[in-house]
Each structure stands twice: as structure tokens, then as C-alpha cells.
C-alpha positions, 0 to 999 in steps of 0.5 A, a space after each residue: 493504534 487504530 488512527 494507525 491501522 486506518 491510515 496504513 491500511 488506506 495507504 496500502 490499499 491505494 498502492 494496491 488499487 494503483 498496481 504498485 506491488 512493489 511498494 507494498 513489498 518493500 515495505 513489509 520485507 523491511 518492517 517484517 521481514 527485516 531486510 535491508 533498503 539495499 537488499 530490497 532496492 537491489 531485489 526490486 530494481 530500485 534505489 535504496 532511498 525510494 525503500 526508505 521513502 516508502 517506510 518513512 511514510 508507513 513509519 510517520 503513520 504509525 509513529 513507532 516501528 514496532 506498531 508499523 511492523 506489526 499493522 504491516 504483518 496483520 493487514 498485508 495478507 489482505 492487501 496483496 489479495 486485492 485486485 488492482 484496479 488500473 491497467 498499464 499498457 505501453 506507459 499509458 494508465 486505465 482504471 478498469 472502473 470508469 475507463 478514464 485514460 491517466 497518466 502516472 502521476 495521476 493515479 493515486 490522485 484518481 483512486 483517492 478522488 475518483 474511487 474513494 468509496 470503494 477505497 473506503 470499504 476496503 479499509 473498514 473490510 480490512 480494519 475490522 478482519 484484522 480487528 477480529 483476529 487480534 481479539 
């Protein structure tokens, strides 16, 4: 579980980092609110299949719902309260750290390159809170 919690936590934070919110709540609203892809596609504007994509790659994480679920429900409090660090104006991207002008399939390579201290220490700040509650 806790090669779980690190590799879901990680995910999520680069989601974060990267502005994808949407991401972030399809996921939880799937695995702990248990609403339908097509509910949360309808919800967010996108498709059905892009929902199960984003719970797949939490899914094969985890490899077992009920952990996915509960990793989601623990870390996502955390997650959502961290501030993105790329800005989005007018379809072009800029990472508010080192002011490098990306384009969107660019980003989350950048944060993962770029960033991934601070990607790092957010993860074990999460990891180890998240740890601390469940004891």
C-alpha cells in the first residue's frame, strides 16, 4: 500500500502543479463519491472515456479499487489545497517558477523534469500527513 500511496499521491500532485483540477476530481468523485464516467464526463465536459482513462492510471497504481478509493479520499484534501504552478493564457502555458513558456503537452514533462524537488517534497509532506492520520 505504501508504493500505492507514493505513486498516487505523485500523480496527483503533478495534476495539481500542472492546473488539471478536473483531473483530480473526476477521480475522487469516481472512486469516492461513486459517480458515473458518464455523470462526471457530462459534469466536467468531457468524454466518458477520458474519466475511465484518468481511473485506470489511478487503478493500475493501486491495483485494487478499494485501496484507490481509500489513497484518493486520504490524499485529496491535500492535493486540492496545493497551488498550481503553471499559468494558462490564451492556450499558451507559463510556469510561474522559472517563467519557461511551454506548450501543453509540455507540462507535465516540465514539472516532472523541471520541478521534481518540489514535486518531491510535496509527496513526502502528503505521504507522511496522510500516514500520521491513519495511526
Amino acid at each position: 500500500m505504501d508504493d500505492a500511496l507514493t505513486a498516487i499521491t505523485k500523480y496527483l500532485v503533478i495534476k495539481r502543479l500542472a492546473g488539471d483540477t478536473i483531473t483530480i476530481l473526476a477521480v475522487k468523485e469516481y472512486l469516492v463519491d461513486n459517480l458515473s464516467p458518464s455523470t462526471i464526463g457530462h459534469k466536467y465536459r468531457i468524454s466518458k472515456f477520458r474519466v475511465r482513462g484518468y481511473v485506470q492510471r489511478v487503478m493500475d497504481k493501486a491495483k485494487n479499487h478499494r485501496v484507490a478509493a481509500a489513497i484518493v479520499k486520504r490524499v485529496f484534501p491535500y492535493v486540492i489545497d496545493i497551488d498550481p504552478i503553471i499559468l494558462r493564457v490564451s492556450g499558451k502555458y507559463l510556469c510561474l517558477l522559472c517563467n519557461q513558456q511551454l506548450r501543453h503537452e509540455q507540462v507535465e514533462h516540465h514539472i516532472r523534469r523541471k520541478h521534481k524537488d518540489l514535486v518531491q517534497t510535496l509527496v513526502s509532506q502528503i505521504v507522511s500527513g496522510v500516514r500520521k492520520e491513519v495511526r
